[in-house]
C-alpha positions as CSV (number, residue, x, y, z in Angstrom):
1,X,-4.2,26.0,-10.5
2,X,-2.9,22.7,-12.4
3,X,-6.3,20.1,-11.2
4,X,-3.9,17.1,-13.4
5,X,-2.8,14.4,-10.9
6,X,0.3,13.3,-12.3
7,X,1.5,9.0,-11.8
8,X,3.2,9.0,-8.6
9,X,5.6,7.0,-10.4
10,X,6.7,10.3,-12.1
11,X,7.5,11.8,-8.5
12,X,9.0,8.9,-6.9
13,X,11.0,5.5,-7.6
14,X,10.8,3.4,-4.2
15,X,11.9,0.1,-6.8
16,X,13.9,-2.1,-4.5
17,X,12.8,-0.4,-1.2
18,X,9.9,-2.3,1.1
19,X,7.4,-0.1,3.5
20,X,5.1,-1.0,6.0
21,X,1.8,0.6,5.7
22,X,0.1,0.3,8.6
23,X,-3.8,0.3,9.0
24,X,-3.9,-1.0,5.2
25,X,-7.0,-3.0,4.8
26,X,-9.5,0.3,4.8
27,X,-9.9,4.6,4.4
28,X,-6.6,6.1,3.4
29,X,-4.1,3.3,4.2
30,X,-5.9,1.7,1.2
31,X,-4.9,4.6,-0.7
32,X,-1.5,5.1,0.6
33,X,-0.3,1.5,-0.3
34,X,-1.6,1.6,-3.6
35,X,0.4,4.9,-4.6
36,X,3.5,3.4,-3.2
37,X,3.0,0.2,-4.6
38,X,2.7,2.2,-8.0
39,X,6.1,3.8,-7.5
40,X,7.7,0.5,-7.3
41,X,8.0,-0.4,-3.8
42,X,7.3,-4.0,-2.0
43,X,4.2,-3.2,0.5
44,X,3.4,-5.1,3.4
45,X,0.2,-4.6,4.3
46,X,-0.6,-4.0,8.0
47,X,-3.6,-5.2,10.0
48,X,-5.4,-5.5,13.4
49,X,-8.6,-6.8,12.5
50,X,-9.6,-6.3,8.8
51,X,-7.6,-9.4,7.7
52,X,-10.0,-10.0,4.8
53,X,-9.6,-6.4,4.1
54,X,-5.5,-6.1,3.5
55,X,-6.0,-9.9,1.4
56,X,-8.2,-8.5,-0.8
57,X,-5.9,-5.4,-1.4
58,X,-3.2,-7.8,-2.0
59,X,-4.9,-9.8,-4.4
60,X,-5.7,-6.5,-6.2
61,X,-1.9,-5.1,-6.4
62,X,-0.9,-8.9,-7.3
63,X,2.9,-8.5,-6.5
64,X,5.0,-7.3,-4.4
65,X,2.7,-7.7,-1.4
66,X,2.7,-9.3,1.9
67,X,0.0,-8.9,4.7
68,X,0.9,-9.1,8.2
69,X,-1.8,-8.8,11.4
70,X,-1.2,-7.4,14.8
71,X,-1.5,-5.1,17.4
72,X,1.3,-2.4,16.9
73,X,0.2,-0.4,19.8
């Protein structure tokens, strides 16, 4: 079995696309915006509580990035 991760970019091109991540300012909705933030794609990053949390991902990715908060239940 092949253990090499390749770039997601290499899998996927989500340039000029936009998804909502929600649950994005901790655990794997961390991960998940980052990867599709490295194929190309605009994230917003969705919050209840943890607004501190998705800011400081944004400030991470840099651009391409908006954080929204609220309850999407």
């Amino acid at each position: 079995m092949n253990s090499t991760i390749k770039p997601v970019s290499e899998l996927l091109n989500l340039e000029n696309h936009v998804v909502l991540v929600t649950g994005s300012s901790s655990g794997i909705g961390v991960g998940i915006a980052k990867r599709l933030h490295e194929a190309g794609a605009s994230v917003v990053l969705h919050c209840n509580t943890n607004r501190a949390g998705a800011e400081a991902l944004a400030r991470e990715l840099k651009e391409r990035v908006f954080v929204v908060q609220g309850d999407v239940q």
